[in-house]
C-alpha positions as CSV (number, residue, x, y, z in Angstrom):
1,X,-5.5,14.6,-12.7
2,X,-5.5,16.1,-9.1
3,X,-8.0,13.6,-8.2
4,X,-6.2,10.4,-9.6
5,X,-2.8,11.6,-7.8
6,X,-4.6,11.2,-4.5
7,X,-5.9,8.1,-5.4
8,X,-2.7,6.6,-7.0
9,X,-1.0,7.7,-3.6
10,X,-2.9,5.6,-1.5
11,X,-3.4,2.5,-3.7
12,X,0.7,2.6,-3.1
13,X,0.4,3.0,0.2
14,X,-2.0,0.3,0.8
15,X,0.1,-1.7,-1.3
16,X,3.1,-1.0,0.8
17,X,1.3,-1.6,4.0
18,X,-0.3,-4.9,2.8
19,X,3.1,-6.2,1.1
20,X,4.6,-5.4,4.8
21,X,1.7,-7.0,6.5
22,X,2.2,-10.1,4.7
23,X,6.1,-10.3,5.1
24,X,5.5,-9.7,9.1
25,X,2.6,-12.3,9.1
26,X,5.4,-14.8,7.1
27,X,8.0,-14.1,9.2
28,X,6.0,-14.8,12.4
């Protein structure tokens, strides 16, 4: 459990960063 909150955490992260990449990539 401990080690899939971790993991969980940064797959949203990553997710976050990549969806905001690609809406500042669009927008340029």
């Amino acid at each position: 459990m401990i080690k899939e909150k971790p993991r969980r955490s940064k797959e949203s992260m990553g997710t976050t960063k990549l969806k905001r990449n690609s809406g500042r990539s669009k927008g340029h």
